[in-house]
C-alpha positions as CSV (number, residue, x, y, z in Angstrom):
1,X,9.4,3.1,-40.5
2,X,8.0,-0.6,-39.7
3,X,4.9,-1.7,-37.4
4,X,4.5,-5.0,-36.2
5,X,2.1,-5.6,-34.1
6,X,3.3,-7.8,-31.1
7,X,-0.5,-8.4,-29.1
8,X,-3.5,-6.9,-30.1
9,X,-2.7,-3.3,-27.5
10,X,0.8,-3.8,-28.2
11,X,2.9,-2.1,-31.2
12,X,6.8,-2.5,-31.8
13,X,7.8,0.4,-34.0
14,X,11.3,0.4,-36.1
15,X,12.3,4.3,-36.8
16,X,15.3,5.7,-39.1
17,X,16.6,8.3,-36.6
18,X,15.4,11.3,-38.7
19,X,12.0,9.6,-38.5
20,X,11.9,9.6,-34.9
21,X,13.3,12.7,-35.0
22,X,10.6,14.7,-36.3
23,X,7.9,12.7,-34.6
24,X,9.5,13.8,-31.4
25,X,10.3,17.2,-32.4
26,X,6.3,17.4,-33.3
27,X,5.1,16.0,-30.3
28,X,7.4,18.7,-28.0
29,X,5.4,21.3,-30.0
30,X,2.3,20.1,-29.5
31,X,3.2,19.9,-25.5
32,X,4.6,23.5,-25.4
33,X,2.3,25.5,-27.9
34,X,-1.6,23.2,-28.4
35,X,-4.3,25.6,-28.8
36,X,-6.4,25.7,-25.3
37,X,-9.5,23.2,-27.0
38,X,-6.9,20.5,-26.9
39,X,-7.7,18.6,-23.6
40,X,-5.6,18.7,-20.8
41,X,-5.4,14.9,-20.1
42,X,-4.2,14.6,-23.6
43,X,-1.5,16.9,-23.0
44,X,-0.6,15.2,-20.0
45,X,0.0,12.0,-21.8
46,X,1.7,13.5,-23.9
47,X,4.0,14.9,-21.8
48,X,4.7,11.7,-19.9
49,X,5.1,10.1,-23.0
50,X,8.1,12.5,-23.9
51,X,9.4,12.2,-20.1
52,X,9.7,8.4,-20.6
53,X,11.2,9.6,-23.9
54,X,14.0,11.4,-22.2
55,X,14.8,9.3,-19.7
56,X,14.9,6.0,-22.1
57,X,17.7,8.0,-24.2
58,X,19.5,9.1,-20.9
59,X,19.8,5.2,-20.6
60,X,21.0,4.8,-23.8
61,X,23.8,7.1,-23.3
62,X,27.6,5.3,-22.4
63,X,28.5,5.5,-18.9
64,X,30.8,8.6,-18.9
């Protein structure tokens, strides 16, 4: 994995697919299975994040 930082709020990030496998995989756990002390709004960004996620890869896909 490389960071670079492109502005001082702004990271580009550089993943083997494996890498961004499991960092995916992980944070589709946390959404479906975090203890209830987690906060809500946490989760919530977290689940966005993985929406955008999804529909970035959707993008990615060939037309068919």
């Amino acid at each position: 994995m490389e960071l670079e930082r492109v502005r001082p709020a702004v990271f580009r990030a550089t993943f083997h697919t494996y890498e961004l496998a499991a960092l995916i995989a992980a944070a589709r756990y946390v959404a479906q299975t975090a203890p209830e002390d987690v906060p809500e709004e946490s989760l919530a960004q977290l689940r966005r994040l993985l929406e955008v996620y999804d529909r970035r890869v959707r993008d990615l896909a060939p037309p068919a």
